[in-house]
N, C-alpha and C positions, 0 to 999 in steps of 0.2 A: 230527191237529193237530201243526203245529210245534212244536219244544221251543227255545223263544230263550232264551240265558244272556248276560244282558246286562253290558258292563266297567262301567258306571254308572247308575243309577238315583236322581235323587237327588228328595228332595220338595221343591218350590221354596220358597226362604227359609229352608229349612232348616242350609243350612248357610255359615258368613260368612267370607269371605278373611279372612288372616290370623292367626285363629284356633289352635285344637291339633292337634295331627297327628290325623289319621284314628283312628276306631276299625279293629280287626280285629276280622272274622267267621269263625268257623270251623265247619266242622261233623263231624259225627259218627253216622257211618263218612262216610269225606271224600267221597261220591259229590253229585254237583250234579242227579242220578234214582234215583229207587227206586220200586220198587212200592206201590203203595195198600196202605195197610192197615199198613203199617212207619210205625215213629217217626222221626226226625232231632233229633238235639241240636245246639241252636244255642250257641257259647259266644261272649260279648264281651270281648275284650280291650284292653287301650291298652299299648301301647309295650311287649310281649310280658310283661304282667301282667298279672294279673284286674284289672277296673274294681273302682272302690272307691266303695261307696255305689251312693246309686240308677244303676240301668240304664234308657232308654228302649228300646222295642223297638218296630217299624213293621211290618205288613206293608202293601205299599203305601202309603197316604197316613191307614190306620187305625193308630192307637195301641193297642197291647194291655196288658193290665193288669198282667203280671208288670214288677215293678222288678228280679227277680235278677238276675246276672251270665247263666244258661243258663236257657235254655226249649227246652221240644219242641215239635214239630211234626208235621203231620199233615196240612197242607194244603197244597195249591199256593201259591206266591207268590216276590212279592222280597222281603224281608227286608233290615231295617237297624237298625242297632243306635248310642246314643250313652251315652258316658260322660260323669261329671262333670269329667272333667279330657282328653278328648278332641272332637271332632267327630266328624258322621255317619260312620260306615261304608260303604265305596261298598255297593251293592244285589247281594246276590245271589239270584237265581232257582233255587228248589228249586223239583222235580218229581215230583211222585206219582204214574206211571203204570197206568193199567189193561189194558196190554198184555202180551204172553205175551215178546215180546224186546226189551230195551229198552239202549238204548248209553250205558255212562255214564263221564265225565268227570272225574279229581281235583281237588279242591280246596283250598285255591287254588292258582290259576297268576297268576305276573307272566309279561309278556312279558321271552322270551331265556331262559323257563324251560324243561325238559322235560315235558313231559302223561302221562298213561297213562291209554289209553279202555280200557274193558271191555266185550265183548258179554256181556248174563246173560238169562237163561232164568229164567221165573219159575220153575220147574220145570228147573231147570240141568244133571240128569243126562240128561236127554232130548236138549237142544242138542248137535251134533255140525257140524263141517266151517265154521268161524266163519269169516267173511272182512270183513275191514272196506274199506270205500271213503271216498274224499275227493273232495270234487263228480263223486262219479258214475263214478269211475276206482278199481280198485282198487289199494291202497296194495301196494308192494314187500315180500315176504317178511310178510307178514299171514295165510296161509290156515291155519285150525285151531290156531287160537291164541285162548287164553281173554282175553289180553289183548295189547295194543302199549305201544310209549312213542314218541313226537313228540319230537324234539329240537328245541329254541329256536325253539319256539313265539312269534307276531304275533298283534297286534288284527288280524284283517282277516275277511271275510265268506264264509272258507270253510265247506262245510256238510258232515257227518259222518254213517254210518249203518253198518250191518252185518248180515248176514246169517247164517242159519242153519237146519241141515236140522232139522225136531221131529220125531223120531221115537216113534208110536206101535206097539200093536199091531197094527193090520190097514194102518197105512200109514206113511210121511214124508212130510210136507210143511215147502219152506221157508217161514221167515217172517223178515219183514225188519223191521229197528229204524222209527221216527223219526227224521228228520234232528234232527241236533245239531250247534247254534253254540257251540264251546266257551269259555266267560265266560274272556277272558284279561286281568287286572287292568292297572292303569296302572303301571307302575316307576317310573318320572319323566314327568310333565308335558313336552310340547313347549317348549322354553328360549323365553326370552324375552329379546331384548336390551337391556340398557340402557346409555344413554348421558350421561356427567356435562352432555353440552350436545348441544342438534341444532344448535346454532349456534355451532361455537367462535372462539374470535377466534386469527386469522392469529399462530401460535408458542405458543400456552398448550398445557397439556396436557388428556390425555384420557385418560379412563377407559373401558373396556367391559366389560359383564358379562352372564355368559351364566349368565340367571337360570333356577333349576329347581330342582326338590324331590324329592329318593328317596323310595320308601315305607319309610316307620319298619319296615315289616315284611319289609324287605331289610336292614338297616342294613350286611352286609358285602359288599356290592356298589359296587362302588369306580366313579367316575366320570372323566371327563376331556375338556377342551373346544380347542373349536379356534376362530379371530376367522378375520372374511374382509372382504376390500371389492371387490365385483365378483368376479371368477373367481379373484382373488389373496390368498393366504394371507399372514394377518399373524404378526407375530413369531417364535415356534422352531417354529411349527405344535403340536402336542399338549400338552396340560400339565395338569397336575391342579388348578392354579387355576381355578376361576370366572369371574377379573380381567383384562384386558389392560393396563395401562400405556403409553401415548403417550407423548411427552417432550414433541412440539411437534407441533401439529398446522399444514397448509400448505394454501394453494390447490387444489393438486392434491391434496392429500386428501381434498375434496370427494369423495365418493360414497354409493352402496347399500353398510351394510355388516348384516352378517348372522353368526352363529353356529353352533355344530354341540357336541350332546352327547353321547357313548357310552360303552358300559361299557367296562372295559381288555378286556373277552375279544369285542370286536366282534361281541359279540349283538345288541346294539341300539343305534340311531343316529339322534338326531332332530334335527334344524334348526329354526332360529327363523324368525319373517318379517322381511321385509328392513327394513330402517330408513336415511331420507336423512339424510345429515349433512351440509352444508354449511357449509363455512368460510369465517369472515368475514375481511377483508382491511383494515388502520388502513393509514390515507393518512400517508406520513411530515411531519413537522411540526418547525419550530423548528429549520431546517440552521444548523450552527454552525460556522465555520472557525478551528481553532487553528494559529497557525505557531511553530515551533519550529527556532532560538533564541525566547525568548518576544519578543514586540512585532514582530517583523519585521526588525529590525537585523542585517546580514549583513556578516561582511566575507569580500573577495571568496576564492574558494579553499574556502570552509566549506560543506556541507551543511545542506542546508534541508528541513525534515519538512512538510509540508502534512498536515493531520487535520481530516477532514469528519465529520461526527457529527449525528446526530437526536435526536430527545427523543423522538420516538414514530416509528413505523412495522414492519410487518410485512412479513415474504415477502420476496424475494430483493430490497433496494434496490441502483438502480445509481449509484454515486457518478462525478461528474467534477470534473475543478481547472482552472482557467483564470485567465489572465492577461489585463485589459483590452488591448484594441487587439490581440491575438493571434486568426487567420483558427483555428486550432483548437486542441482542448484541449489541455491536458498531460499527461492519463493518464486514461484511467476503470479501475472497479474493478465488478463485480457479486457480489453477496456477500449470504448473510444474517446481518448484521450491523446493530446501530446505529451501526457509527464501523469505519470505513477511510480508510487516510492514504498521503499518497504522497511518496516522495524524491526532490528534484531535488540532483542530485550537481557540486560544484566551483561556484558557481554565480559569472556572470560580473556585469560593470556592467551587461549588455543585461539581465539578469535584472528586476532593480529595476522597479517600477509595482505596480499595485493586483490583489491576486489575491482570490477569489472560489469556490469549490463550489457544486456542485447534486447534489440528492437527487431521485429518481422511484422508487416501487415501483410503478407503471402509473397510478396516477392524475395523474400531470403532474411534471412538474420542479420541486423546489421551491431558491430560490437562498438563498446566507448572504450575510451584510453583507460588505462589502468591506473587505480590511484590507494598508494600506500596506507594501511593503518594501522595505528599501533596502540597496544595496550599497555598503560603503565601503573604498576601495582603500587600501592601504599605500603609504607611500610607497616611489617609487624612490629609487635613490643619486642624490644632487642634485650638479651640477654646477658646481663655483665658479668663476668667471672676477672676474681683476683688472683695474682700467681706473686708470689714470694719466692725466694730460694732456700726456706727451711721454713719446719713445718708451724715456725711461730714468727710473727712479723714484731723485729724489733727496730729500736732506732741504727739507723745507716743503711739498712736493706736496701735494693733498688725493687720496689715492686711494681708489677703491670699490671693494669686496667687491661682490658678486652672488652670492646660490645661489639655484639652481634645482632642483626635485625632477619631475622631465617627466613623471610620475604622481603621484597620490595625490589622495584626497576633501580636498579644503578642511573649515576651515582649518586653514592648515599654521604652523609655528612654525619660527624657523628660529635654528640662535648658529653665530654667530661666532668663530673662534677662534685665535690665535696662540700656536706652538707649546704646545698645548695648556691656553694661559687662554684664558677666557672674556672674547670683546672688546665682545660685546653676543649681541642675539637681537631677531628681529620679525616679526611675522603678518600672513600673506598669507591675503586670501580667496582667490585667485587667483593664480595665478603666480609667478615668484620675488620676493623681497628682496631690498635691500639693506641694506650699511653703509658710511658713509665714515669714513677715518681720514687726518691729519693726519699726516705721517712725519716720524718721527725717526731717527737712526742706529741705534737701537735696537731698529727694528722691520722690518731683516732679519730674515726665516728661514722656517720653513713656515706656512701658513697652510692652514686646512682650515672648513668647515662641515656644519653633520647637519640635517637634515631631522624632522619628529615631528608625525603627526596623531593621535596618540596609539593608533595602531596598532602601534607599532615604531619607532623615530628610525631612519636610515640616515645615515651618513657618508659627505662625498666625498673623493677621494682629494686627498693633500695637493700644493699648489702653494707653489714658491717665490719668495724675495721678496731681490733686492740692495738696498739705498738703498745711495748713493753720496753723500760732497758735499753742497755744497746748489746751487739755481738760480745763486746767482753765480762758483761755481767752475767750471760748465758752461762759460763763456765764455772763461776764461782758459784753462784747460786745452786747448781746442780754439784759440785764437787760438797756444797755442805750438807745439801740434803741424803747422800751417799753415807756419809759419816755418821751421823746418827741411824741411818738404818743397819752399819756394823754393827753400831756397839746395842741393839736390840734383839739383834739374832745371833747372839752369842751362845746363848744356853738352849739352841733349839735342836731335838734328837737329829743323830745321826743315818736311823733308818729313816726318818721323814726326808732327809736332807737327798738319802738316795735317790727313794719315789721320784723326786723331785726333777734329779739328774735324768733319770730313764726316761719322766714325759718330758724334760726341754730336749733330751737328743732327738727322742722319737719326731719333733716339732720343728725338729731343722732341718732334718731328712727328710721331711712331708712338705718341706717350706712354708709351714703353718703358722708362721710369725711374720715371714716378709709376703706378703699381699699384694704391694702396690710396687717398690722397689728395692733398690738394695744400695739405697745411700747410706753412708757411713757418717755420724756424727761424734765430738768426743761426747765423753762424760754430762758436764754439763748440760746439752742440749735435750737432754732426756727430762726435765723436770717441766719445761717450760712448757704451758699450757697452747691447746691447740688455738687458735683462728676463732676469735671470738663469732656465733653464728646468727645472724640477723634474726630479728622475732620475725613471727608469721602471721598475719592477721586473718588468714583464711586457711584453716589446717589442709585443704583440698588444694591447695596452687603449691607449687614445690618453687621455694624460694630460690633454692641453691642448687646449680649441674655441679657437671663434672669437674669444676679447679676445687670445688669444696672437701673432697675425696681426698685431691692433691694438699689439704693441709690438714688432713686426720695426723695426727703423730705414728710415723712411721717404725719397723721391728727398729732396734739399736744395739750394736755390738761395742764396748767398751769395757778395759779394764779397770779396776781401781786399787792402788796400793794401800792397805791403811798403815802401813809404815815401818815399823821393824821386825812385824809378820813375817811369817814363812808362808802366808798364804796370800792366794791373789784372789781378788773376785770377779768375776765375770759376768758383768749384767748383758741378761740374755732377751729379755722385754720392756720395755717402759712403755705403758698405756694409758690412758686416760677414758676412764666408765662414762661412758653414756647407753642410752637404752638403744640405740641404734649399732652401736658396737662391742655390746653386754659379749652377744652369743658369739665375736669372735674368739673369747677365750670365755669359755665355759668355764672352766674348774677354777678361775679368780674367784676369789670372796667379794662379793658385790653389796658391802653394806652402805655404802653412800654413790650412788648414780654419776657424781662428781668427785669420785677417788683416783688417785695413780694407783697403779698394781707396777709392782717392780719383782721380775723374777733375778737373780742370783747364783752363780756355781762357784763352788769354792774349786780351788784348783792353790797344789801345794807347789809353793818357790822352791824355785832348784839356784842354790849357791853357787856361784862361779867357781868357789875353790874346791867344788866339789867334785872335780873333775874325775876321781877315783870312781867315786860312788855314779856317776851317770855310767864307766865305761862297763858296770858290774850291772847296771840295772837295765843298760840299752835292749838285751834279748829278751825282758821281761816286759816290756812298758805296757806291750798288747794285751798282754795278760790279764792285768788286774789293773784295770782303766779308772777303777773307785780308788784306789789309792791317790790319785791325781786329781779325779773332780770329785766332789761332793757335795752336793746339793743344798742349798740353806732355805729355808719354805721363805715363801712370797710374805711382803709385807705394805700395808696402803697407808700410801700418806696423804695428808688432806690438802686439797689443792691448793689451797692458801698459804703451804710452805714449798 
C-alpha cells in the first residue's frame, strides 16, 4: 500500500475564511512513519504557543475525546487539530507500518524547506548498503547512508522509496521501502490580486494588491511582490510591499494584469490569476474660451492669450482655436490636460472677429461659445493743413485748421492749438476735423494739433502762420506797386515788348500760368506775399501736404489804368521766386530767390467817341492783333515792397 502525506486535508465547513491563523501540529520523534506497535505524540500549538483551554482533535472526520493540548497515537490516520483562539490545522497523515524497511520523512516541511528522509530497518543493525531513489532514479551521492537531506523542497507529485540489503544468518536479501509522497506544507497561499476598481474612470487612481498569507509557523520568512500588465513589468519591479500605487490610470492601460510572490531567497515563487481591468474614458464637456486681456479688447501691437478649458473629460484632449471666416485653425494643442491655451503674438487690425475652441478626447469635438475681439489702433501723427480763401492770410479772413490722424480706431478727439493755447477741440467718428478761426493780427505764429483715441494723443508737427493787413490794404498796396512799375518800363523796346506778347499768348493757350485754378483777384492782390512756410528741422520729413500748394500765389488776370493814357495794361503773372517754383516759369529772370516777377501787355484804349474809327477798324482787328497788345518785358520787385 501506498503511503500518501497529504499538504491538506481539511473536513468541510470546518474551517471559515477569515478566521485565526492555523493551528500547528507537531509530532514526536518528527517522523510522518514508524513502525506498528510505537507511540507518536501529537502536540497542538497556535502562534508557536501551547493552545489554551480546550483542544479539538480529528482523525479524519471522527472527533476524539481528549480536549488536551497532546495526545498519542497509535493508529493510522490524518490528524487535525483546533484551538480556541486558532483554526483547523492543515491534516497530517501519520503511518504505522508493518513492514521490515520503511522510509521516513521529517516533520514539518514548508515549501523552499530542506527535508531529511531516513531509510530504517525494523531491526536497523541488520540493514546495510541503503540507497534511496526519486521516481524510480537513484538520488546523487545517496548509497549507504542512513539518511539524506533535499534541499528546497515543492508541493509536487514526486514519489520516494529506498532500499536495503537484510542481512541474515544463512543469507541477505534486499528489501525495498514503500513509495513516499513527502506532505510538503503550504508557506503562502497562491496571491490573489486585488483591484480598488475593474473599471476605472480615464485619470483616477489605482491600487493593486498582491494579496497572500505566510504561515504563522514561518513568521521569519520575509516575502516580496512584483505587479505586471501583460508581459510588462509595473513600477521599480520587486518591493516588499504588497501594494502598487497608480497615479492615473489611462485608455491604454486597459489590460490583463496579474501578480507574483516570493521569498527574498528565491525559494519559492507563486503568481496570481490574471484579472481585466478596463478603463473607462469621460467624454469632455462644458469647452470654455477665455481671452486674455479680459473681454477681448486689444490694442494693436499687444499679445493676446486664448485659453480653452473643460469641466470634464479624460485621456489625452485635443484642443484647437479658430477664428470665424478663417479656411484653418490657429493652433491645436494634444495634451492631458483640462485647459491649454494659445498666444497669438503682436496682433494686427486683421486679427479682430469672433474666435471660438474645441475640445475632442475621441468621442467628437466639442465647441465654446464664441467671444468677440477687437483691435483698437492708436493713433498716428495727424496732419494739419491751413486753408484761407486767398492766397495770403490777412486780418478778417475766416481760416480753417484741419487735422487729420491717417490711422487710428474712431472716435478720435482732436485740439487745436496756437502757440501752444488751446484754440478748441472736436470729435470725429471718422476722419479729420476741423476748426475755423476769424484773424486777427495777433494770430500769427505756429499753429499745431494732437490727435487722442484714448490710446495715446500724438501731435502734429507745427505749421506757420503770417496775417498781414486787412482785405482793404490788399488793394492799395498792390495798385502802388503797379505804378512804379509803369513808370520803369516806359522806354523798353517795342520788339522785346512783342517777343513778350507771342510767349504770354502762347502761355494761355497751353494754360501754363493757371496750374491750380482759375480764381480771379483784382489788382492788388497780386503783391501780397505767399503763406509764410514753417522751418523744417529735419530736411527728410515733409512739413507741409497738399493746402500748402493751395496758398502758392496763384496765375492773375487784371487791368490797370495809369490814367490819361491810351493805353491799358494787362498784368498777365504775378509770382513769387522760390527754388521750388523757379522751373515753373523758366524764362523769369531769377536774381533773388525771394523776388516777384510780374508779366505785363500793353493793350491800346479805344475812346468812346470813337465810334467812327471802331466801325472802319471792326474788319481788320484780326488782322494785326500787335496793334492792340504789345508787350512790355517782365520787371522784379523786391518782396519788401
Amino acid at each position: 500500500m501506498l503511503l500518501w502525506l497529504l499538504l491538506l486535508i481539511l473536513t468541510p465547513g470546518r474551517e471559515q475564511s477569515g478566521v485565526a491563523p492555523k493551528a500547528e501540529l507537531l509530532l514526536k520523534p518528527p517522523w510522518s512513519t514508524t513502525f506498528k506497535g510505537q507511540k507518536v505524540t501529537l502536540t497542538c500549538r497556535e502562534s508557536h504557543s501551547l493552545a489554551q483551554g480546550n483542544t479539538l482533535w480529528y482523525r479524519g472526520k471522527n472527533l476524539l475525546r481528549s480536549k488536551r493540548n497532546e495526545i498519542q497515537i497509535t493508529e493510522s490516520g490524518n490528524y487535525q487539530c483546533k484551538t480556541g483562539g486558532s483554526s483547523f490545522s492543515d491534516a497530517v497523515h501519520v503511518e504505522f507500518s508493518s513492514d521490515w524497511l520503511i522510509l521516513q520523512a521529517s516533520h514539518p516541511v514548508f515549501e523552499g524547506d530542506n527535508v531529511t528522509l531516513r531509510c530504517q530497518g525494523k531491526d536497523d543493525k541488520y540493514a546495510h548498503n541503503k540507497v534511496y531513489y526519486k521516481d524510480g532514479k537513484q538520488l546523487p551521492n545517496s548509497s549507504n547512508e542512513d539518511s539524506i537531506t533535499l534541499n528546497s523542497v515543492s508541493r509536487d507529485n514526486s514519489k520516494y522509496h529506498c532500499t536495503a540489503d537484510k542481512m541474515s544468518f544463512l543469507r541477505t536479501s534486499t528489501q525495498i521501502s514503500k513509495y513516499l509522497y513527502i506532505q510538503v506544507q503550504e508557506l503562502f497561499p497562491q496571491p490573489v490580486l486585488r483591484t480598488s476598481s475593474s473599471t476605472p474612470i480615464e485619470g483616477s487612481a489605482m491600487t493593486l494588491t498582491c494579496e497572500t498569507q505566510l504561515s504563522p509557523q514561518k513568521p521569519n520568512v520575509q516575502l516580496q511582490f512584483s505587479f505586471f500588465r501583460h508581459s510588462q513589468t509595473l513600477g521599480s519591479g520587486w518591493s516588499r510591499s504588497p501594494e502598487l500605487q497608480i497615479p492615473a490610470m489611462w485608455t491604454e492601460d486597459s489590460g490583463s494584469y496579474w501578480c507574483e510572490a516570493e521569498t527574498v531567497t528565491h525559494s519559492v515563487k507563486k503568481g496570481s490569476l490574471r484579472s481585466q481591468i478596463h478603463v473607462q474614458r469621460v467624454p469632455v464637456s462644458n469647452v470654455n474660451l477665455e481671452i486674455q486681456p479680459a473681454g477681448g479688447q486689444l490694442i494693436e501691437g499687444e499679445n493676446m492669450v486664448l485659453i480653452c478649458s473643460v469641466a470634464q473629460g479624460s485621456g489625452n484632449v485635443t484642443f484647437s482655436w479658430h477664428r470665424e471666416g478663417a479656411v484653418r485653425s490657429l493652433g491645436r494643442k494634444t495634451q492631458r490636460s483640462l485647459l491649454a491655451e494659445l498666444q497669438v503674438l503682436t496682433v494686427k487690425e486683421r486679427d479682430a472677429g469672433r474666435y471660438y475652441c474645441a475640445a475632442d478626447n475621441v468621442h467628437g469635438p466639442i465647441l465654446s461659445t464664441r467671444i468677440r475681439v477687437t483691435v483698437r489702433i492708436p493713433v498716428s501723427r495727424p496732419v494739419l493743413t491751413l486753408r484761407a480763401p486767398g492766397p495770403q492770410a490777412v486780418v478778417g479772413d475766416l481760416l480753417q485748421l484741419h487735422c487729420e490722424a491717417p490711422r487710428g480706431s474712431p472716435p478720435i478727439l482732436y485740439q487745436f492749438y496756437h502757440e501752444d493755447v488751446t484754440l478748441g477741440n472736436s470729435s470725429a467718428p471718422s476722419g479729420g476735423a476741423s476748426f475755423n478761426l476769424s484773424l486777427t493780427a495777433e494770430h500769427s505764429g505756429n499753429y499745431s494739433c494732437d490727435a487722442d483715441n484714448g490710446l495715446g494723443a500724438q501731435c502734429s508737427h507745427r505749421v506757420s502762420l503770417s496775417v498781414t493787413g486787412t482785405s482793404g490794404n490788399r488793394t492799395g498796396l498792390t495798385a502802388a506797386a503797379v505804378t512804379g512799375l509803369l513808370l520803369s518800363i516806359l522806354g523798353l523796346a517795342a520788339a522785346a515788348a512783342a517777343a513778350l506778347l507771342r510767349h504770354a499768348r502762347t502761355r494761355r493757350k497751353t494754360g501754363g500760368l493757371s496750374a491750380t485754378g482759375t480764381s480771379s483777384y483784382s489788382s492788388s492782390e497780386c503783391q501780397e506775399p505767399a503763406l509764410s512756410k514753417p522751418s523744417r528741422t529735419d530736411p527728410q520729413e515733409p512739413i507741409h501736404s497738399e493746402p500748402l500748394a493751395l496758398m502758392e500765389l496763384e496765375p492773375i488776370y487784371s487791368n490797370v489804368n495809369p490814367g490819361d493814357s491810351n493805353l491799358l495794361y494787362s498784368q498777365i503773372c504775378s509770382i513769387q521766386h522760390t527754388k521750388e517754383n523757379s522751373a515753373n516759369c523758366p524764362r523769369m529772370h531769377q536774381k533773388d530767390d525771394e523776388e516777384l516777377t510780374v508779366f505785363y501787355s500793353e493793350l491800346k484804349k479805344t475812346h468812346l467817341d470813337d465810334s467812327a474809327g471802331q466801325a472802319s477798324n471792326r474788319g481788320s482787328v484780326h488782322e494785326n492783333d500787335e496793334e492792340n497788345y504789345e508787350n512790355v518785358p517782365c520787371v522784379s520787385l523786391a518782396s519788401d515792397h
